[in-house]
N, C-alpha and C positions, 0 to 999 in steps of 0.2 A: 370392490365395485369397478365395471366398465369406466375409462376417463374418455373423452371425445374434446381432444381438441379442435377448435374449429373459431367459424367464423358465422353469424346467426342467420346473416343472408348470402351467406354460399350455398348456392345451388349441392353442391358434390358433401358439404356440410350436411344437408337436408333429405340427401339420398341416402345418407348415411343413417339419419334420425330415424326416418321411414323403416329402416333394415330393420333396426335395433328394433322401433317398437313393436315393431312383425311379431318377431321372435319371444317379446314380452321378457326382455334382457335392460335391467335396471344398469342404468347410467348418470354419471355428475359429467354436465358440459363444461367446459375452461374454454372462455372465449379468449381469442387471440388476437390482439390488436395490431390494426396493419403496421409493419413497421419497425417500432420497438418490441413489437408482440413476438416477430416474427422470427428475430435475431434470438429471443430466448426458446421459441420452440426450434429453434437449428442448436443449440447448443445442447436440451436435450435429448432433440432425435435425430439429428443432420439432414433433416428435413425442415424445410421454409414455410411449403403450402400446406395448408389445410383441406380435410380432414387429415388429424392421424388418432389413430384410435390406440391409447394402453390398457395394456391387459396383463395383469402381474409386472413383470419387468419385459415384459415387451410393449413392442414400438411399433402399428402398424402402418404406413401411409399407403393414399389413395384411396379412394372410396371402390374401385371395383378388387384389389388388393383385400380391403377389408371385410366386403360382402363374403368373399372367397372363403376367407378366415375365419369368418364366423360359419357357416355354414359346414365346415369341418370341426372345431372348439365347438361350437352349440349347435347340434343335427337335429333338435327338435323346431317343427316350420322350417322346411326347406327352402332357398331359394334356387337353388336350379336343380332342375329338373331328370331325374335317369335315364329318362328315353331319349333318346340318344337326337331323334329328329327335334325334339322340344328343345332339348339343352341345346342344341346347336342355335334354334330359332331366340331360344332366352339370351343367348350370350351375343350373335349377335347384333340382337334389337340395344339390350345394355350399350354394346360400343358404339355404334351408331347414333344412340341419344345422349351419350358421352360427347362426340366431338361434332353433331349438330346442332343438337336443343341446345346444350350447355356453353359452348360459346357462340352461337347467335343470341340465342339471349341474354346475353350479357352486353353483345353489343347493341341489341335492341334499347335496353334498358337502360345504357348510357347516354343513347342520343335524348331520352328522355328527362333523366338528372342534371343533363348540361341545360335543357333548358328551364328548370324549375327548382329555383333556388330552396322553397318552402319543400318540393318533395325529395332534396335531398336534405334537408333536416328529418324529414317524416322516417325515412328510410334507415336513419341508426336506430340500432337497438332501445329500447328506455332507458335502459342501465347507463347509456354516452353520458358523462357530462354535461350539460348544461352550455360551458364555456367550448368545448370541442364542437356539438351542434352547431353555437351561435359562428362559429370560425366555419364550419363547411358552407354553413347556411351562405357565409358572405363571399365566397369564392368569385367573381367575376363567369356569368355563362362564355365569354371569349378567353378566359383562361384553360377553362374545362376545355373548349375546343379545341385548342391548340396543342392541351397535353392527349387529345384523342387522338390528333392527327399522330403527333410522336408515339401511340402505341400502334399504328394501325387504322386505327377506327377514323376512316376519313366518311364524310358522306357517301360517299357513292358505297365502300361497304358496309356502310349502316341499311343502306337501301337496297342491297344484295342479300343482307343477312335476314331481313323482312320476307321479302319474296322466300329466301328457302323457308323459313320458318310456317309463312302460308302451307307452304306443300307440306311440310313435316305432319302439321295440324290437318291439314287433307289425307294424307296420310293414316294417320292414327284414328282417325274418325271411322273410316274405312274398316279398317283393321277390329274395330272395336261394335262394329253393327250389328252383329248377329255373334258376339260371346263378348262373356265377362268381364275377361281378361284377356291380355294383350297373343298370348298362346294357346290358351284353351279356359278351363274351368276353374283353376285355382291362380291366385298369381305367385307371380316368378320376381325374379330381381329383373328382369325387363321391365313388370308394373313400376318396382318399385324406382326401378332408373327415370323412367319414363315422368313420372307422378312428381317426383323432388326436384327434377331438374326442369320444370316447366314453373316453379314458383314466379318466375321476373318477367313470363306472360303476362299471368294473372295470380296475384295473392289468396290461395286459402281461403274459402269466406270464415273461419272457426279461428279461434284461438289456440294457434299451433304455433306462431313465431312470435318472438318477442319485440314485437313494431308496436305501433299505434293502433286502437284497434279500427279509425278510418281510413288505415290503408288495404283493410282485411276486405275480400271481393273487386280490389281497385285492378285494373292489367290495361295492355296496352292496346286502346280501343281498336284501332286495325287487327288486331289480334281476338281480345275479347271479348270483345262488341259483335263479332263476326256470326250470326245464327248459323251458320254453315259450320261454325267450330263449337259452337254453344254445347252438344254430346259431350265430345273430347273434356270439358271443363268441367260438368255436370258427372263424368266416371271418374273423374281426378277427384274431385271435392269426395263423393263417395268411396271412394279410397281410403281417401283420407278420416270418413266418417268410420268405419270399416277400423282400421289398423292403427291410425296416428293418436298417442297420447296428448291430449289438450294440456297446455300449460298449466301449473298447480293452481288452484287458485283462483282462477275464470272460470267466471260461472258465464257463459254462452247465451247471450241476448239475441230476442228474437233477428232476425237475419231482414236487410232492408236492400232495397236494389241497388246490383253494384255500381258503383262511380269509376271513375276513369281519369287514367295518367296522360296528360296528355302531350302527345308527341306528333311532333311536324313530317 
């Protein structure tokens, strides 16, 4: 069987879930803990971040790396496309929502966890400990700050990362008006780039990530709240309904209007 190392709320983790289940390619997840986790996936694949995906004795990493691989390993459900104008438009919308969705939203989603102690306990997995939770939970929000500022993530490009991400969601909405899918009639690994790497928007309303399930339809009201983006969220979820395996075991309670993370 497929192994998927990862992380449960990595975006590139998620892009990856979405692949797999496309393709109806049975997998065991190994979550990877930041950190100490991380030091044992380097030791065995010399790789730190996550995804990587094993396959026999191999060692894939990167999630567009892996889409690639599979896609030649398992040709049944394609994800890019032969015609040569689509493949080029699939591949790249992929890079493109690689290095804008993916890291604005992350920085979106951090100015949000600095300030809400309670949603970042929400935000571990179930499986966290208990005593690790109650340890993030109590973090100081001027602590978080100050380690944002040392990556980067100052206000101002918290506030920069917002705005592109507006356009991105303008964007995609566009794109998305008059067909199905992101290139035409079937989707591509642009859908699927697209669709996994927008989770720290807005959460899934279904039982697909292993969160709490009041965080499931919660996103970042500037973002999700937006009726102008409201489409965009509405063909992800559908996507989602479409392609993504629900976690074992959830049985899917009626759906109630989404709530919101809120950010300054």
């Amino acid at each position: 069987m497929l192994e998927l190392y990862q992380w449960e709320l990595s975006q590139y983790s998620e892009k990856v879930r979405l692949i797999l289940d496309y393709k109806g390619l049975e997998y065991r997840k190994i979550e990877v803990t930041p950190g100490i986790g991380q030091v044992e996936l380097f030791r065995l694949t010399g790789q730190q971040q996550v995804p990587v995906l094993k396959d026999g004795s191999k060692y894939i990493a990167d999630s567009t790396a892996i889409a690639k691989y599979l896609d030649v390993e398992y040709p049944e459900r394609p994800l890019i496309p032969t015609d040569a104008k689509q493949r080029g438009l699939t591949l790249l919308i992929e890079e493109w929502a690689d290095e804008s969705i993916g890291t604005k939203g992350r920085k979106a989603l951090f100015s949000a966890i600095s300030q809400d102690s309670n949603l970042r306990k929400s935000l571990l997995p179930t499986s966290t400990p208990d005593i690790l939770k109650n340890l993030l939970e109590g973090v100081p929000s001027d602590l978080l700050t100050v380690l944002g500022l040392g990556v980067g993530y100052s206000p101002d490009v918290i506030k920069s990362a917002i705005a592109d991400l507006k356009q991105d969601l303008e964007a995609l909405t566009l794109l998305l008006a008059d067909s199905p899918y992101l290139t035409g009639d079937e989707p591509t690994l642009a859908d699927f780039a697209v669709a996994g790497l927008s989770i720290l928007l807005k959460f899934p309303e279904g039982p697909y990530l292993d969160l709490p399930p009041a965080i499931r339809g919660k996103g970042l009201p500037i973002l999700a709240e937006n009726p102008d983006y409201e489409p965009f969220f509405t063909w992800r979820d559908r996507l989602y309904a479409q392609f993504r395996k629900p976690l074992p075991g959830i049985v899917t309670p009626g759906i109630d209007a989404p709530t919101s993370i809120t950010i300054e």
